[in-house]
C-alpha positions in Angstrom: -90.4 22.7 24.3 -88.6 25.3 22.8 -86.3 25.8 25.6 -85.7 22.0 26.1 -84.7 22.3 21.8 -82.0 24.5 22.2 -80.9 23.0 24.9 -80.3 19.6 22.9 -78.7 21.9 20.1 -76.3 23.2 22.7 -75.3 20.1 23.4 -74.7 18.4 20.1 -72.7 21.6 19.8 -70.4 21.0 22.8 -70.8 17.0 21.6 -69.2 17.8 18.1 -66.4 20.5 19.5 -65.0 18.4 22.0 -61.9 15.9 20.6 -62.4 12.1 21.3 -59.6 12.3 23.8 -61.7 14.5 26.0 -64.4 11.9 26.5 -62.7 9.8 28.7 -63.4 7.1 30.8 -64.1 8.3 34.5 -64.5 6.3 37.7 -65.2 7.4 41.2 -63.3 5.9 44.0 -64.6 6.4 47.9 -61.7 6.6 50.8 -63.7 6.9 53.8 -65.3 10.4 53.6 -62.9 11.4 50.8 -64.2 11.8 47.2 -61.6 11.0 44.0 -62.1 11.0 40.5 -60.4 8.6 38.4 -59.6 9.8 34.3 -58.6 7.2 31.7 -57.9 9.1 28.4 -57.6 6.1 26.3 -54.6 6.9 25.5 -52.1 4.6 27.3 -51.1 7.2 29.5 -51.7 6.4 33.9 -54.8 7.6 34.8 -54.9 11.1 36.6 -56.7 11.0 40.1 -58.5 14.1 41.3 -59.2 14.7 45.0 -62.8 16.2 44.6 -63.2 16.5 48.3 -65.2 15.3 51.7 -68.8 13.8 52.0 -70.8 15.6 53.5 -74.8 15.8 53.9 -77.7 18.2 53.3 -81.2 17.6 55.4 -83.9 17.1 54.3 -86.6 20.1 53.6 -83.6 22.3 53.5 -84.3 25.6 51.5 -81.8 27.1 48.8 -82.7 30.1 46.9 -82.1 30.7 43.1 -81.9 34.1 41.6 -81.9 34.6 38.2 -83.5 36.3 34.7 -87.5 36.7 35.0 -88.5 34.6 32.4 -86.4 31.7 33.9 -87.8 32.2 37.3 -91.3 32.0 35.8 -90.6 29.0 33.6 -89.2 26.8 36.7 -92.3 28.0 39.0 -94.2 27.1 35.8 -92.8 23.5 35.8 -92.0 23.3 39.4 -88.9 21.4 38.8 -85.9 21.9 36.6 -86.0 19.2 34.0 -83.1 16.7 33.5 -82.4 18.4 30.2 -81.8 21.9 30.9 -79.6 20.6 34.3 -77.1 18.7 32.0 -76.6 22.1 30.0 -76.1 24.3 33.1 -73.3 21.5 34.4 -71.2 22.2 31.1 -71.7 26.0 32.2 -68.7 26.2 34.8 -66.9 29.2 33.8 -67.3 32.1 36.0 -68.7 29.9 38.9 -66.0 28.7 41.3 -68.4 25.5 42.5 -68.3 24.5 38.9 -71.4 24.0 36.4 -75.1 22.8 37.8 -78.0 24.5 39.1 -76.3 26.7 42.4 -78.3 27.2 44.8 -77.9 29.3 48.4 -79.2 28.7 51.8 -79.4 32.3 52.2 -82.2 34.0 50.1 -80.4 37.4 49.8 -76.4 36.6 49.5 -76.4 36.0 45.7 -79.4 38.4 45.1 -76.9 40.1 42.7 -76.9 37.1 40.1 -80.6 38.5 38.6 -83.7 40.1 39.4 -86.1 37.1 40.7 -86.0 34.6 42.8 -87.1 30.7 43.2 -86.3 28.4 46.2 -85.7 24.8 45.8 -86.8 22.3 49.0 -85.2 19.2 49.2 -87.3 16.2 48.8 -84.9 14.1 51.0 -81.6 13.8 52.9 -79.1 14.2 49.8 -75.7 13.7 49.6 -72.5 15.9 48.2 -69.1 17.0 48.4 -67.5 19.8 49.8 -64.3 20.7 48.5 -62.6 21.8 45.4 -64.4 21.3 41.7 -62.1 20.3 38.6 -63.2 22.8 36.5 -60.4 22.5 33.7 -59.1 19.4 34.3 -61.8 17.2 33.8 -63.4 18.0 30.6 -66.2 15.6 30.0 -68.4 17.7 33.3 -72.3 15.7 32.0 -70.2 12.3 32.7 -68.9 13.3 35.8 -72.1 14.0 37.5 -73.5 11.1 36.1 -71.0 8.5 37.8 -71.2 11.2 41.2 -75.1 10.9 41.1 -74.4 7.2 40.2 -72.1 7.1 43.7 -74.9 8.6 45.2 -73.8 12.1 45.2 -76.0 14.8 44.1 -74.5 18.6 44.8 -70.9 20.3 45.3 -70.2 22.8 48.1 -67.3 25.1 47.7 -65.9 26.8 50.4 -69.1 28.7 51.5 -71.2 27.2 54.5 -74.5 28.2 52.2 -73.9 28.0 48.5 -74.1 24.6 46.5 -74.3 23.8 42.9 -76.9 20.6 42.3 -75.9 18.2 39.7 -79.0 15.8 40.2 -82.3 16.7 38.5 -83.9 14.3 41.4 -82.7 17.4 44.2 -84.8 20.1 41.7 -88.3 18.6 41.7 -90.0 21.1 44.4 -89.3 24.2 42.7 -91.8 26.8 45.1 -91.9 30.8 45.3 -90.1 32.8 47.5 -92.4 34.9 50.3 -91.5 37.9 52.6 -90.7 35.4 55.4 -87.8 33.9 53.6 -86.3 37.4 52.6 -86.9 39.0 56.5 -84.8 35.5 57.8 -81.6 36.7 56.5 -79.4 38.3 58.1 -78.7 40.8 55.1 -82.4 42.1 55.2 -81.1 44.5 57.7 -79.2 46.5 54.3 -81.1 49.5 52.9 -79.9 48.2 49.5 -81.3 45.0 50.0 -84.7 46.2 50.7 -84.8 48.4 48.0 -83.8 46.1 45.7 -86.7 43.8 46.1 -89.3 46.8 46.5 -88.1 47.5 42.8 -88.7 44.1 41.4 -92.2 43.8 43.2 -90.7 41.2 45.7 -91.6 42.5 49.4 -94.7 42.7 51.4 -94.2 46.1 52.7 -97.2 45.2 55.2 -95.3 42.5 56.9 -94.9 43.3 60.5 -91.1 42.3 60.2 -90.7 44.6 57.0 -92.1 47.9 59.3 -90.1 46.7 62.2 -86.6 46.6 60.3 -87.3 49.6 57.8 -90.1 51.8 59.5 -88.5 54.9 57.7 -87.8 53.6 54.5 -91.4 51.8 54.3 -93.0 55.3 54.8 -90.8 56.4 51.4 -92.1 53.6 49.3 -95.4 54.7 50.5 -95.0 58.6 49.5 -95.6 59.6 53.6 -93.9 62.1 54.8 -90.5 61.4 57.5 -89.4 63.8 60.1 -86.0 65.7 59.9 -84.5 63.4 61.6 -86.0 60.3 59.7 -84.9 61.8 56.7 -80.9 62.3 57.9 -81.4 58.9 59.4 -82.0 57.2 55.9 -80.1 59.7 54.1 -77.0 58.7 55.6 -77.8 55.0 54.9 -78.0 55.8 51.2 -74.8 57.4 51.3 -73.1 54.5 52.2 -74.7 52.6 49.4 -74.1 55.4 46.9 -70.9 54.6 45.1 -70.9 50.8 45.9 -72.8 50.3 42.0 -75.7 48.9 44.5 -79.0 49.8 42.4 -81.2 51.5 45.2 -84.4 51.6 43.0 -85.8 54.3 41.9 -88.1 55.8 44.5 -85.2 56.3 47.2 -82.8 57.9 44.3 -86.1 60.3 43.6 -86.9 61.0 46.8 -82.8 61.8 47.9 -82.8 63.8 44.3 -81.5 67.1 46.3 -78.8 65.6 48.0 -77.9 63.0 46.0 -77.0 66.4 43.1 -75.2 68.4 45.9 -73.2 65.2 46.9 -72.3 64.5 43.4 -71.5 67.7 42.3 -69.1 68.2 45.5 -67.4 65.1 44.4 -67.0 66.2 40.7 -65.3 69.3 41.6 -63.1 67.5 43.5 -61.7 64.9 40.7 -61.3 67.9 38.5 -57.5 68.2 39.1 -56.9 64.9 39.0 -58.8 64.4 35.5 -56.0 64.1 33.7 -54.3 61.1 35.4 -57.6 59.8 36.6 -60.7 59.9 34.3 -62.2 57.2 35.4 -63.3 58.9 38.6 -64.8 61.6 36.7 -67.2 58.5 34.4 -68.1 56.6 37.4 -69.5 59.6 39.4 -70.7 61.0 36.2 -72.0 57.7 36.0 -73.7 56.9 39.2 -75.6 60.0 39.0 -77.3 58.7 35.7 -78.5 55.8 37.3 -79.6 57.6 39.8 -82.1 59.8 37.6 -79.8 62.9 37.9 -79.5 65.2 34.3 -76.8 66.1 33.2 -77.2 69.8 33.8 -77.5 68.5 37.5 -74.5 66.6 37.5 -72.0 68.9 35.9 -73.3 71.7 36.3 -75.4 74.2 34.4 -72.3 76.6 34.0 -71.1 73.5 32.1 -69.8 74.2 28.4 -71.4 71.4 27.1 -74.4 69.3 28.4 -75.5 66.4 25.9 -78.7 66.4 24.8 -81.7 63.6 24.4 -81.4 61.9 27.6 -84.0 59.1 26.4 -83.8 57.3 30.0 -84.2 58.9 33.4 -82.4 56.1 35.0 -79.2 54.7 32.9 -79.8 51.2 33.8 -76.6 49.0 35.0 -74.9 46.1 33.2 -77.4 43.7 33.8 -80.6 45.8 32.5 -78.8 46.0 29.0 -81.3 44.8 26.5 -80.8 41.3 24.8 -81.4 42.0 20.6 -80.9 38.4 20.4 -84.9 38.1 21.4 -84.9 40.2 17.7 -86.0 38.9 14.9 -82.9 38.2 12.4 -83.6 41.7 10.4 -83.9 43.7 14.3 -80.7 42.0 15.3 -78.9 43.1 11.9 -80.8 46.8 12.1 -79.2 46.9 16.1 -75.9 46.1 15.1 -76.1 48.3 12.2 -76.3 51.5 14.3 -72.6 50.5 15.8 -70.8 51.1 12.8 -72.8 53.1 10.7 -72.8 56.8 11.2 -76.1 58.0 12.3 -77.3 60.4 9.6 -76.5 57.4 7.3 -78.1 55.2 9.1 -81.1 57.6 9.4 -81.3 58.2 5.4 -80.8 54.8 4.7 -84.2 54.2 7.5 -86.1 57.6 5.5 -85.5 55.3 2.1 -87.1 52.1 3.5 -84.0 50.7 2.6 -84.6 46.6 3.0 -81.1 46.2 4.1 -79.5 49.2 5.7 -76.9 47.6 6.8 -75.0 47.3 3.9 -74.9 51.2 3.6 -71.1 50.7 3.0 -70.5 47.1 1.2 -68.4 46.8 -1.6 -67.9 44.4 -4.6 -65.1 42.1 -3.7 -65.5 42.7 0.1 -67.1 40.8 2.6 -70.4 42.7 3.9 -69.3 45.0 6.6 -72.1 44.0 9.3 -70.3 40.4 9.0 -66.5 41.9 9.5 -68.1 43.8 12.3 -69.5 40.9 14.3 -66.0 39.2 14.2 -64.2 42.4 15.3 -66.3 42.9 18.0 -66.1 38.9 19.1 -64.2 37.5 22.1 -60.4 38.2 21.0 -59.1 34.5 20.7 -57.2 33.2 23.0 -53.2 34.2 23.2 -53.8 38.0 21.9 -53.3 39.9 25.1 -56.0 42.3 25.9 -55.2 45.5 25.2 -51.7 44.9 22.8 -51.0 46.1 19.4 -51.7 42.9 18.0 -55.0 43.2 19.5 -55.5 46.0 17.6 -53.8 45.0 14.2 -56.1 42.2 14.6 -59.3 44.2 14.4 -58.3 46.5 11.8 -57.2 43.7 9.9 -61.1 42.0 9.5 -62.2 45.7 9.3 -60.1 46.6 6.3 -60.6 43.7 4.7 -56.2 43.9 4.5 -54.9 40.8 5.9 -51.4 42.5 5.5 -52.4 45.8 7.1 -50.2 47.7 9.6 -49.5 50.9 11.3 -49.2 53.5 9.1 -45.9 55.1 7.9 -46.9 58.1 6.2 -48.9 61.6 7.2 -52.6 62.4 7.3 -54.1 65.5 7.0 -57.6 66.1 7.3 -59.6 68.6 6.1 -63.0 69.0 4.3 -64.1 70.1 1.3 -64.4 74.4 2.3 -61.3 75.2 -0.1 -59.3 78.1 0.9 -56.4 78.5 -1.6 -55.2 75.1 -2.5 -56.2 73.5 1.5 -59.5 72.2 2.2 -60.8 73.4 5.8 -64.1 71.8 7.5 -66.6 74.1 9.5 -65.9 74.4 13.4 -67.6 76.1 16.2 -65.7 78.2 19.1 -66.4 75.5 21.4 -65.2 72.7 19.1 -61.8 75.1 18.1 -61.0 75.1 21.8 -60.9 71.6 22.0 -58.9 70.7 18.9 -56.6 73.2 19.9 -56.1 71.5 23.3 -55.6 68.1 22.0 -51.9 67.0 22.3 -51.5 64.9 19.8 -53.1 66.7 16.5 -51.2 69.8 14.7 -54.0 72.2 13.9 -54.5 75.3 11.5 -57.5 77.1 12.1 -58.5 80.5 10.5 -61.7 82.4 10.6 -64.9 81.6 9.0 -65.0 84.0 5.8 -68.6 83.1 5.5 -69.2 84.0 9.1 -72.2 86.9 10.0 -71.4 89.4 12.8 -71.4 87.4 16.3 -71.2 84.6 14.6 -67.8 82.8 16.3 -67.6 80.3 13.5 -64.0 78.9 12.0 -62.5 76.8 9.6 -60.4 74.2 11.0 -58.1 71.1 9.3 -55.9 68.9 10.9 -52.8 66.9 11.1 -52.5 63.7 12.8 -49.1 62.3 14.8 -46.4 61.3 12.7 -42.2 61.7 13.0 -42.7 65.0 10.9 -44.8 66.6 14.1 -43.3 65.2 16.5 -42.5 68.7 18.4 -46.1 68.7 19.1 -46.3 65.6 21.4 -42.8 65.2 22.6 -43.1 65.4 26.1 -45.4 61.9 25.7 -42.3 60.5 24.1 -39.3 58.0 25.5 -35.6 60.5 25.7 -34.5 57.8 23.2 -36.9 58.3 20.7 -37.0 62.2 21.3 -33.5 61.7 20.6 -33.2 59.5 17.4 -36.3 62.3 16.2 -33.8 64.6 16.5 -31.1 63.3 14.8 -33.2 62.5 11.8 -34.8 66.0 12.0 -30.6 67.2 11.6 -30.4 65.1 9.0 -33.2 66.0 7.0 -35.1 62.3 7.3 -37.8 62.7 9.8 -39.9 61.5 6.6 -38.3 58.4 7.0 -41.3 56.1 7.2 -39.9 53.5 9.8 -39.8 56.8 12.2 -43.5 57.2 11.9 -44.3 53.5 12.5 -42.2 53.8 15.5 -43.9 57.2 17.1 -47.1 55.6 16.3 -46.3 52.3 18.0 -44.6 53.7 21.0 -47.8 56.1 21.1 -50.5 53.2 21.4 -48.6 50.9 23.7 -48.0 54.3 26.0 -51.5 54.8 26.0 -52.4 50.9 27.7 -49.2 51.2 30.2 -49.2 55.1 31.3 -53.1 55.6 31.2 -53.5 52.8 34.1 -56.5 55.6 35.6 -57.9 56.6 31.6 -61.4 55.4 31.1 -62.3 53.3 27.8 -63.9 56.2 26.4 -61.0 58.2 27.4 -58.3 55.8 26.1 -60.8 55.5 22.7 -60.2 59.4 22.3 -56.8 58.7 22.3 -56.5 56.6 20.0 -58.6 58.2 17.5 -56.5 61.4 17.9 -53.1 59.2 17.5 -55.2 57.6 13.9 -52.4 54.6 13.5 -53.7 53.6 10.5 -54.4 54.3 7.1 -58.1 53.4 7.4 -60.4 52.1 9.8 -59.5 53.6 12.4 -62.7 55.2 13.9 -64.1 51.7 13.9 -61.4 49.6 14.5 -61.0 51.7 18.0 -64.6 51.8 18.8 -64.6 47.5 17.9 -61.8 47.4 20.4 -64.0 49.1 23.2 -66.6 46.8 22.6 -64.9 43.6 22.7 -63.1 44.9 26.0 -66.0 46.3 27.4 -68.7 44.3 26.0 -70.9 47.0 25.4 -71.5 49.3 21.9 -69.6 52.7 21.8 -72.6 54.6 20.3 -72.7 58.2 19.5 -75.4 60.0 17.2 -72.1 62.3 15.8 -68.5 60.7 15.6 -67.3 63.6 15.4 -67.7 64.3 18.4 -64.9 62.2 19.6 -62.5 64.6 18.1 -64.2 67.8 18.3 -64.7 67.6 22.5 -62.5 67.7 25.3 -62.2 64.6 27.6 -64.4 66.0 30.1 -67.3 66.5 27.5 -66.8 63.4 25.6 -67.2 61.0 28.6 -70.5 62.3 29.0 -71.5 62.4 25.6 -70.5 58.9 25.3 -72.1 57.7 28.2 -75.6 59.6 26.6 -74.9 58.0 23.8 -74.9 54.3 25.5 -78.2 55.2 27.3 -79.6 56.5 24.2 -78.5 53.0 22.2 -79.8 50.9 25.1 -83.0 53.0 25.0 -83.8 52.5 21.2 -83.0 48.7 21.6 -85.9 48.4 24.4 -88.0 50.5 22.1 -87.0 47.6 19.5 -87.5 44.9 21.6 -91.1 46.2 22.6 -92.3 47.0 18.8 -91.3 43.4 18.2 -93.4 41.9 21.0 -96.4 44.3 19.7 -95.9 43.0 16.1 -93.3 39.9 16.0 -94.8 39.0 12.4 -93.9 42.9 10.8 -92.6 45.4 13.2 -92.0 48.8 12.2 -88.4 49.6 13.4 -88.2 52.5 11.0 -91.0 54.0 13.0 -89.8 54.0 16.5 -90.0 58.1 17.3 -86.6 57.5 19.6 -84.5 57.0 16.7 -85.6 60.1 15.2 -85.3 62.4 18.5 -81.8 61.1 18.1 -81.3 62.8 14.6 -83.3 65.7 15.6 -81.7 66.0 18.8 -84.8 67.2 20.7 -85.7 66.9 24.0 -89.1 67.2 23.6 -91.5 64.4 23.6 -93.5 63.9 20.6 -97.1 64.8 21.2 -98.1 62.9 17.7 -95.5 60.2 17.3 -96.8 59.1 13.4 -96.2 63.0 12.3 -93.5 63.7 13.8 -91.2 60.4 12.4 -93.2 61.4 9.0 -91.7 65.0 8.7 -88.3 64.0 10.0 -88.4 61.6 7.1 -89.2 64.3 4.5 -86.0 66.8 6.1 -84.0 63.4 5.1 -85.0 62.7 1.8 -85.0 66.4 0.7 -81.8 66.3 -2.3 -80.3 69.2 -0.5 -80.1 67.6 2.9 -79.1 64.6 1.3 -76.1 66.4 -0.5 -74.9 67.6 3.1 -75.1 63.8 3.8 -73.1 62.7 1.3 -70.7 65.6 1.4 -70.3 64.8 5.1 -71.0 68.5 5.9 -72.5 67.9 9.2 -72.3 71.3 10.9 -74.7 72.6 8.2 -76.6 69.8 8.4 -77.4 69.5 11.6 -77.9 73.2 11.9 -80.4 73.2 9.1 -82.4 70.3 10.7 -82.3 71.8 14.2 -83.8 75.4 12.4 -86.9 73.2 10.5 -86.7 70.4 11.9 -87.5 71.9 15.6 -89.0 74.9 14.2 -92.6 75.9 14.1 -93.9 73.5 12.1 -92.9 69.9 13.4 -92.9 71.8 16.7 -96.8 71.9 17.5 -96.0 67.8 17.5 -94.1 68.4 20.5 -94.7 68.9 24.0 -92.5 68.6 27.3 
């Protein structure tokens, strides 16, 4: 019932957005074996004929298979149809799906397997007719009145091109909704594919004692079944998985456990072989980086454990893929908020705010007179409308526009310096380790000063460190990413005395972004993020506005439990950081998503002991969850630690919460 509500809702919705001139009058016309459709607007105007396509017939007791989300497969079993309700909604749901909208289904059960993670087959009743040929997708808008006059004409499913996919349009064709056995999967011709069968082993979908199963996969069977395989077995499958290694195939997790030694000499081989073309090429480095995270590889393993930095609190031994990304939208309304929160918040924040029992920690930054930031976020981070190119300065104006709350807001014309609030003389200098000085001072874009820590004890290779982003007045630092006419119009002004001229900064920064989208064709998102937070175009916003931007392109949070990181690590250590970061996010949101089904009428977010590892930064699992968010708490609502909060003195803070925090006396909570 609830299902067949929102449904209705959805379609009021689409009822209400469409303009009267889009429900037009439509006709269907039969030429022999040919298909048209006939649109009247209303308007005066000829009416437009479509060529739909050519009759043709399916037989009856013909099998199609569905693959889709759990829960839906279980609700169609559960009905064993698929009402006429939830069929009209799926029609209007054509983009994406070249046969247009409808319920699609596939005479093959494994050649769409990649649309979800469990399957349904639908048996026609009867002989039914369709059309094979070419669907109007965006020329036709009214698609519910459509099928009605094709079902009217006797017409019940398109085919597009392929001999064995279909999209149904007629409730009458989904009324023997049945489960899917072993003997449907083994008919296929795809079952012969490692990937395939490991696939369905992961989602609890194969008989592995079907005689066809053993016959196909007798080596692979004996993995799922912890027996041991011969040298040559092993070398036999191995060199299957191989070929499914870098095809973003999940192989489930047994065969990426039992492969766990070669699968870390093969990746680590391939690492070492991007490195000298990192620079041009990041996005090598992520995906094999990457793909060794979904295969249950740490990170030690996968860079190395010479590696100068490794991130820490993996919080998932597999990183899922896309499609495993947790839905907060099955939240309640205050989990959805607290979920979003942490993508614009910055962690220790985020965490005080949660140690308070805040009610609404969201609004950790709102303002009078501004709207609340959680809602500015949400539109940021929405689908950029339509006519903003992907990727242009507009784009990004755009977002740091609703961020800032400054409709008039533009690229800066005028320096930054940033420092922190360690004064030495008259300059303020922020706290920095040897590791983190290395990678300011390889950073193209900034101007750095760095000096030593006067505070520092013997050993200790501690600095102070402040900053200056691009502008015309440092332009000597980043020439070499400049245009020859701009190098030489810097020049001239520099002759002249003007490079303060604020135009000239707007124009470095400008030509800086836009080279960043047209030179950086192999640059990652995180790596392109990095560079745009070291370039800082504008006057505020920008560590957000930049991490928005990744999100709407990406459509996934840029999460990290420091920001500063971004900054303060090379590329190579920042695209793993980042992608811990995402695994950690997606890992707290499932943790979310499971309180809420243990309590739906008062979970306890605040509680979940992920979110605190996170702040602690400890790899250890806690033996007594309840004490060990409890103390983590108390480190947070200390006055000191709240000071370094406030202050935005992270490197003592975290350094004082690693030494009590994961000292003695939270540690007998913690075991491996």
């Amino acid at each position: 019932m609830e299902f067949k509500r929102k449904i209705f809702l959805n379609l009021l919705f689409l009822i209400s957005s469409v303009s009267v001139s889009a429900w037009a009058e439509i006709s269907i016309e039969i030429k022999g074996d040919e298909v048209i459709a006939i649109e009247t607007d209303g308007s005066g105007a000829a009416p437009v004929k479509y060529t739909l396509g050519k009759t043709v017939k399916a037989q009856k007791g013909s099998r199609f298979y569905h693959w889709s989300k759990e829960e839906d497969s279980k609700r169609w079993l559960g009905q064993g149809k698929v009402d006429s309700g939830e069929l009209d909604f799926l029609i209007t749901q054509f983009e994406g799906q070249a046969a247009g909208g409808g319920y699609y289904g596939s005479l093959d059960s494994l050649d769409s397997s990649g649309f979800g993670t469990h399957v349904v087959a639908v048996d026609l009743p009867s002989e039914l007719k369709g059309i094979k040929g070419t669907y109007p997708r965006k020329t036709i808008k009214d698609k519910i009145e459509l099928a009605r006059k094709l079902r009217e004409s006797g017409y019940s499913f398109f085919q597009y091109d392929s001999n064995t996919w279909f999209n149904f349009i007629d409730p009458s064709a989904l009324e023997s909704i049945k489960p899917v056995l072993t003997d449907d999967f083994v008919k296929s011709n795809a079952f012969t594919q490692l990937s395939k069968l490991a696939m369905l082993e992961t989602h609890g979908l194969i008989d592995l004692n079907h005689p066809e199963v053993q016959k196909q996969h007798p080596e692979t069977v004996k993995i799922f079944r912890g027996l041991p395989l011969s040298p040559e077995e092993r070398a036999k499958i191995w060199n299957q998985f191989l070929n499914y290694l870098y095809s973003r195939q999940d192989l489930g997790p047994k065969l990426a456990r039992y492969f766990r030694p070669e699968i870390t000499i093969e990746l680590s081989q391939k690492i070492r072989e991007s490195a000298p073309d990192f620079k041009m090429n990041s996005s090598t480095f992520e995906y094999l980086v990457r793909t060794g995270r979904q295969l249950g590889l740490d990170f030690e393993s996968i860079l190395g454990t010479k590696a100068p930095h490794r991130p820490k609190v993996s919080l998932l031994e597999f990183h899922p893929t896309e499609k495993a990304i947790p839905d907060i939208l099955k939240l309640d309304p205050f989990g959805q908020k607290l979920a979003r929160a942490m993508e614009f918040i910055d962690y220790n924040d985020l965490m005080l705010e949660l140690a308070q029992g805040a009610g609404e920690p969201w609004r950790r930054y709102d303002t009078d007179g501004q709207r609340p930031l959680l809602e500015r976020w949400v539109e940021a981070t929405a689908k950029t409308p339509d006519g903003i190119a992907k990727g242009s300065t507009e784009q990004k104006l755009r977002i740091n526009r609703i961020l800032s709350g400054n409709p008039s807001a533009d690229i800066r014309n005028t320096p930054i310096v940033a420092g922190g609030d360690i004064m030495v003389g008259a300059k303020g200098y922020y706290r920095i380790t040897e590791f983190e000085k290395r990678a300011l001072e390889a950073n193209p874009y900034l101007s750095v000063e760095i000096i030593p820590d006067p505070t520092a004890r013997k050993k200790q290779r501690l600095y102070l460190g402040r900053h200056e982003y691009p502008s015309a007045k440092t332009y000597r630092k980043f020439e070499n990413l400049l245009s020859p006419e701009l190098v030489t119009e810097l020049r001239a002004a520099e002759a002249a005395g003007t490079l303060e001229n604020s135009e000239l900064t707007r124009k470095v920064l400008g030509f800086l972004i836009e080279s960043v989208e047209k030179s950086d064709s192999g640059a990652t998102g995180y790596g392109k993020y990095q560079k745009f937070l070291s370039i800082h175009p504008f006057s505020d916003y920008n560590g957000r506005t930049f991490r928005a931007l990744y999100q709407a392109q990406n459509e996934k949070p840029l999460f990290l439990r420091d920001f500063d990181h971004d900054l303060f690590l090379k590329p190579e250590q920042f695209i793993p950081e980042a992608l811990n970061g995402e695994g950690q996010l997606l890992a707290i949101r499932q943790k979310m998503l499971e309180e809420h089904a243990r309590n739906p009428g008062s979970p306890r977010y605040y509680d979940i002991p992920e979110l605190w590892r996170v702040a602690v930064e400890s790899d250890l699992t806690p033996k007594d969850p309840s004490a060990f968010v409890r103390d983590v708490k108390a480190f947070y609502l200390s006055p000191e630690n709240q000071d370094l909060i406030r202050k935005k003195k992270l490197f003592d803070f975290d350094k004082t919460i690693k030494n009590i925090c994961v000292s003695r006396r939270i540690q007998m909570f913690l075991a491996q």
